[in-house]
N, C-alpha and C positions, 0 to 999 in steps of 0.2 A: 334713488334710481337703481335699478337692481339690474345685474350684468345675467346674459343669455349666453350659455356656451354657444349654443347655436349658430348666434350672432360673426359672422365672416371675420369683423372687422377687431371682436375679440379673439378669435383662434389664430389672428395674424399677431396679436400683442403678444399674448401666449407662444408663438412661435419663434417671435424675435427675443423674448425673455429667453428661453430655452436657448435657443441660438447663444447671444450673450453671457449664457453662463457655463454655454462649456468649454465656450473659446475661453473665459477666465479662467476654468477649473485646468483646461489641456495646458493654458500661457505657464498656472505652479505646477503643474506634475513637468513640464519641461524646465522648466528653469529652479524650482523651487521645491524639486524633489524631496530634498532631504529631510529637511521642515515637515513635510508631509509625513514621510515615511517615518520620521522620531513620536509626531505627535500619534499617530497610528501605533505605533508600538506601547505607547503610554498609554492608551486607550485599554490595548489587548492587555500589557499588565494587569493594569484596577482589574479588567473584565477577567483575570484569571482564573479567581476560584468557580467564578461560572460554569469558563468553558470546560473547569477537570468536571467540574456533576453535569454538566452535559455527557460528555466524553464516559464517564463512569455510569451513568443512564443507560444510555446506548449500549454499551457495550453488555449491563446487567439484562437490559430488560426481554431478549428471545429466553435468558432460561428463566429467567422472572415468570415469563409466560407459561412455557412448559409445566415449569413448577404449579404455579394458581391452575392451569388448567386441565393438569392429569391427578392431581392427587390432593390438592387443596382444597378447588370447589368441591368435588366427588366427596370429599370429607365432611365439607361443611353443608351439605344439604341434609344430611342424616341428622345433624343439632337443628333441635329446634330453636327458632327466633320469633322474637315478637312479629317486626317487618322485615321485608326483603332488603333494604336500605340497609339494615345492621348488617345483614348477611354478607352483601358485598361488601360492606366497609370493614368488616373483621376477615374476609375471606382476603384483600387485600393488604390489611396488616401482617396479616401472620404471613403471607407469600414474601412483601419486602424485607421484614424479618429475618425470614430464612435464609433467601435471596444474599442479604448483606451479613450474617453471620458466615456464612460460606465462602463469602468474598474477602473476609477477614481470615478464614481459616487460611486460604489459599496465596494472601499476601504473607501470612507468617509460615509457610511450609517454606514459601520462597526466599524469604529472611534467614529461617533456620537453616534451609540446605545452602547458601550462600556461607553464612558463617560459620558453617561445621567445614563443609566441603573446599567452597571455591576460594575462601581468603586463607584459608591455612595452604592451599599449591600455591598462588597469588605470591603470598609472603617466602616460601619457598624457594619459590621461581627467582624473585628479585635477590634474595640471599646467596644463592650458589649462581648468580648471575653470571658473574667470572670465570669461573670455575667451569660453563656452558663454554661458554665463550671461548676460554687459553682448549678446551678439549676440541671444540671442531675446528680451530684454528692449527692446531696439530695435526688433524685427520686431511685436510683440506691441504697443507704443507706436504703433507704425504704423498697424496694424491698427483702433487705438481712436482713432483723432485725430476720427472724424463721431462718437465715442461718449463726450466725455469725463467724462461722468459715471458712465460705468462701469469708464473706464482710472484713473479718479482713485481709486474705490473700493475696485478693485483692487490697485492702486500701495500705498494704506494698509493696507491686509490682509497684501500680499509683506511690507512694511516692519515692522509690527507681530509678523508670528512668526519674521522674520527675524531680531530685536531681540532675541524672547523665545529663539529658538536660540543667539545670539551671551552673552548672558547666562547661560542653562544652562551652553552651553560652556568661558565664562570660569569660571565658578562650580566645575567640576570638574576645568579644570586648573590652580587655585590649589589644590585640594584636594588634587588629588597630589601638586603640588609643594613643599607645607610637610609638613617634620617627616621629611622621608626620605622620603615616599612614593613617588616616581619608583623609587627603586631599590629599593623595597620590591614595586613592582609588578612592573618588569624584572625580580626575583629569583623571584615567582609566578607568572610566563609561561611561563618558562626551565621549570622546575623542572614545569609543568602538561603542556609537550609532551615534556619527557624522559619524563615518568610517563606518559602517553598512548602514546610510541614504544615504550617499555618493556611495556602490556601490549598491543601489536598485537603484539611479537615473542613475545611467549610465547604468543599468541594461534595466531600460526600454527605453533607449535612443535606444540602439542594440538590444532591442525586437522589436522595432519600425522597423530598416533597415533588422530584419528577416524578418519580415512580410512582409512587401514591397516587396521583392524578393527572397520568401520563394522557388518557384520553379527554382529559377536560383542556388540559394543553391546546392537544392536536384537534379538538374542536374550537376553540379559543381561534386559532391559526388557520384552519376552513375558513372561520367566520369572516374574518377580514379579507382571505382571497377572494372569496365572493363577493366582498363589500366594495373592494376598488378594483376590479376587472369583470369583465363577461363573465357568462357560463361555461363557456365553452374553455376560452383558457381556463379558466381556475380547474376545468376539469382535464385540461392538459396536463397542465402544471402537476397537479396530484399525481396523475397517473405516473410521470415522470417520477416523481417524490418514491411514491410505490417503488416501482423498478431503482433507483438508484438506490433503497434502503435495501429490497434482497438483494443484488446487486454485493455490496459491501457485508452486509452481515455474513451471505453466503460465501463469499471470499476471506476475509477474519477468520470469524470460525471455523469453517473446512483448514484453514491452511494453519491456525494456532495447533489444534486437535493435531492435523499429519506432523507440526514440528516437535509437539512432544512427541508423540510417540517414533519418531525417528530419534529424537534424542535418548529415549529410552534404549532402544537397541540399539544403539552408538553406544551409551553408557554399559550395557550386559557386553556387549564384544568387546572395546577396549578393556574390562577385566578381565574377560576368561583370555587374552592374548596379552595381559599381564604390561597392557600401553601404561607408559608415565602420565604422570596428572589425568587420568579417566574421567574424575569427575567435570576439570574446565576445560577437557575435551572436546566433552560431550555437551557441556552447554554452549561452547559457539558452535559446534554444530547444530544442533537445537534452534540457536538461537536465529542464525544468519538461513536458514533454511526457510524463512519468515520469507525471507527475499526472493521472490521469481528467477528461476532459471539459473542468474549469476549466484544466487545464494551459496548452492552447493562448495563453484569453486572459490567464491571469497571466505568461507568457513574450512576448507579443507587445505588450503596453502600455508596459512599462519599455523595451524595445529600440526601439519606437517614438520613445519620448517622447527616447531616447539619443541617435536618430539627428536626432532634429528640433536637439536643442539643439547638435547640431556642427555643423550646414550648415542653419541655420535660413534662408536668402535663398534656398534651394532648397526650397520643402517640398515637389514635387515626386519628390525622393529617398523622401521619408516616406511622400508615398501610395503610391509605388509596390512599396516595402516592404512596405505594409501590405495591398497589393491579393495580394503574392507569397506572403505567411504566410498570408492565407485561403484560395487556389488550393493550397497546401501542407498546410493542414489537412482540408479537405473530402477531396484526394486521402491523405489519411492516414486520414478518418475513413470512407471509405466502400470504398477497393482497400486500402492495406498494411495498415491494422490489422485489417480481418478475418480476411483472408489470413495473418497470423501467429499472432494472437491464436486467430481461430476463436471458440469457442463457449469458452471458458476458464473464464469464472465464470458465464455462464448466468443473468444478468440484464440486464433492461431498463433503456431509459433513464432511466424513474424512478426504480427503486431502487437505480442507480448514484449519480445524483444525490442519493437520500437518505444514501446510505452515505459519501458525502464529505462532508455535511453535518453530517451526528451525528458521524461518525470524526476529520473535522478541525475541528472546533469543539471537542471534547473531549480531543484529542490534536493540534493544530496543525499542524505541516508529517506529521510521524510518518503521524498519522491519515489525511492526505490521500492517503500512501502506500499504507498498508496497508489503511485502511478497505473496501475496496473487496472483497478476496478474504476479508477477515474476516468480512464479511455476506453474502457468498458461499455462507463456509459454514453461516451460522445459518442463511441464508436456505432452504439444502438440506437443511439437519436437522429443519425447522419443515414442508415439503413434504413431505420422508418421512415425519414423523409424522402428519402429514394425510390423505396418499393410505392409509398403514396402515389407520389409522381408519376411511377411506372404504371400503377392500377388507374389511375386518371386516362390514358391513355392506351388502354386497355391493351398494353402489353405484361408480357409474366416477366415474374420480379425473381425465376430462377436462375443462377450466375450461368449454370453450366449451359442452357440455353444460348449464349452469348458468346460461347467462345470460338465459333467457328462460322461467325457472320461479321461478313465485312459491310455493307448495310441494306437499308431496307429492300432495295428492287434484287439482294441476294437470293439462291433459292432454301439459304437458311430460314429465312422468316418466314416460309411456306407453311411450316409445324406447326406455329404457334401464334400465327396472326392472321385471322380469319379475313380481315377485311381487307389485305391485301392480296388476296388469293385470287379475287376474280383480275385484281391489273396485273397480276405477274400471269396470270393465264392468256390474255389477250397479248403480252409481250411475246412469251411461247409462239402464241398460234402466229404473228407476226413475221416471226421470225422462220418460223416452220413456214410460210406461204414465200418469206424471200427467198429460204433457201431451194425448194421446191422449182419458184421462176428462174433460179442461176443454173440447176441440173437441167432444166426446160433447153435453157440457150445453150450450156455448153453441147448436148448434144445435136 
């Protein structure tokens, strides 16, 4: 007996199966959450070194492209080959080649400038720790001497969760130190960056065979949108795909590019003004400049407050740091980041700042990141459904048209809606005939 979708009395079985099963699925995600969320996380584990050659793919493959297709293919059509088959397939060796030998150059510039630069101030820092410390507690004591009833209140506040820090701290390193724990910890460290080294290298082993046959992938991945949906979605859905990949690459890129090179002249000024630690100055500015809008001032408060506590009898160093990151940032937020970025995600200040709000509030540093080109895209799926809407009903889908009509029978709508032109006409004339009979009577 062979079953007919067709068949009513089958799309009702199918309906109640569906039904029944997500009342099951919603009964564990509400009560049985946890289970869920542990076994989900044990999934993403295994699937780890995946998702880093995914991740590592992505993020190689626009200069991948550049590369094969400004100076690789160009080169390689001048050698002759037997078939065109060889051509591409050597044309695309030698690109991921280069590709990942560059990627390598560039993780070890960032290893060696770490290890030259940032762990010797790091080490530094933590050594004269004290020493920061008794000095601005001195300058700050100074400060308060016409105020002592606020240095004193002060003084008890530092002292009191200083207490409760020093207390915490003794509390958990009696904790690891009884019963083996020290080397029970040493042996989950070890064992936590071998398994971490272990899936980045397998990570880029399958960034490697993405690259390679990145579009037999993404025709692999067509095939089957077309195989279990319409034409029409599947050609949704792509398009969607499209826009959400410029989308993020254009947002990545433009904003890695403006943070180094902000970090770069973060790094040349804090030298020639002779700032402490320049080097891990200048990479969390760098770094945190990644971040939309808040970036600035969450990388400029902690480097502030860094440079105050090493040369606190100068706090002149401080302002003048802090005068050079605001001249750094306005020149970042108003010449370089346009100029790279451009029009990338095509939103305003607001709902920038909303999308780091909800994105990193709900997702933490991650969210701060990504939030941004995530609501990008909603924000361009929720527009195109609109302006659809609006063009179905052959209204304009311009904002500023809108803002000065309270609704249709207004004589806003007269501009830009044809078909309402001849009834708001006969309203006029209406009106013009009643008021015409009331001058008639009053005289």
């Amino acid at each position: 007996m062979k079953l007919h979708l067709n068949n009513r009395y089958v799309r009702w079985g199918i309906t109640a199966f569906c039904v029944v099963a997500a009342s099951i699925l919603f009964y564990y995600l509400m009560f049985h959450g946890a289970n869920i969320k542990e076994g989900f996380s044990r999934i993403v584990n295994i699937l780890m070194p995946v998702i880093y050659g995914f991740v590592i793919a992505y993020v190689l493959t626009p200069a991948m492209n550049q590369l094969e297709y400004r100076f690789i293919k160009p080169l390689m059509q001048k050698i002759p080959m037997k078939t065109e088959k060889r051509r591409r397939s050597l044309t695309r060796g030698v690109s991921v080649l280069i590709t990942m030998f560059f990627f390598f150059v560039v993780i070890y510039v960032l290893i060696s400038m770490f290890v030259s630069q940032i762990v010797p101030s790091i080490t530094n820092l933590v050594s004269n720790y004290d020493t920061y410390i008794e000095n601005a507690t001195n300058v700050i004591n100074k400060l308060l001497e016409d105020n002592p009833d606020v240095g004193n209140y002060l003084i008890k506040l530092v002292n009191q969760y200083s207490g409760n820090f020093e207390d915490w701290l003794n509390d958990k390193l009696l904790s690891i130190s009884t019963g083996g724990e020290i080397l029970k910890k040493i042996s989950l460290g070890v064992y936590n960056v071998i398994s971490v080294l272990l899936d980045w290298i397998i990570g880029i082993i399958i960034s490697i065979y993405l690259l390679t046959s990145k579009e037999k992938f993404a025709g692999q991945a067509k095939k089957m949108l077309y195989a279990f949906s319409d034409r029409e979605t599947a050609n949704s859905i792509i398009q969607t795909s499209r826009f959400t990949h410029k989308t993020f690459v254009g947002f990545f890129s433009g904003k890695v590019i403006d943070s180094v090179i902000i970090g770069l002249i973060c790094f040349i000024g804090t030298t020639l003004m002779n700032t402490p630690y320049a080097a891990l100055v200048s990479v969390i500015i760098g770094v945190t400049n990644i971040i939309p809008f808040f970036g600035p001032a969450i990388g400029a408060v902690p480097t502030a407050i860094l440079i105050f506590l090493v040369d606190p009898m100068h706090p002149l160093t401080t302002l003048y740091f802090v005068i050079f990151i605001i001249v750094l940032q306005q020149f970042d937020g108003n010449i370089l980041g346009p100029k790279i970025l451009g029009e990338s995600t095509g939103l305003t200040g607001f709902w920038v700042i909303f999308a780091i709000t909800l994105f990193g509030g709900a997702f933490g540093v991650l969210g701060l990141i990504v939030g941004v080109p995530i609501f990008a895209v909603i924000y361009a799926g929720i527009r195109h459904w609109i302006n659809h809407s609006l063009q179905k009903k052959n209204l304009p889908t311009e904002t500023k048209k809108y803002m000065t009509v309270a609704s249709i029978e207004e004589d806003g709508f007269t501009e830009f809606v044809p078909e309402y032109q001849q009834k708001i006409d006969l309203q006029r004339q209406e009106k013009a005939r009643q008021k015409t009979g009331r001058e008639k009577k009053e005289k």
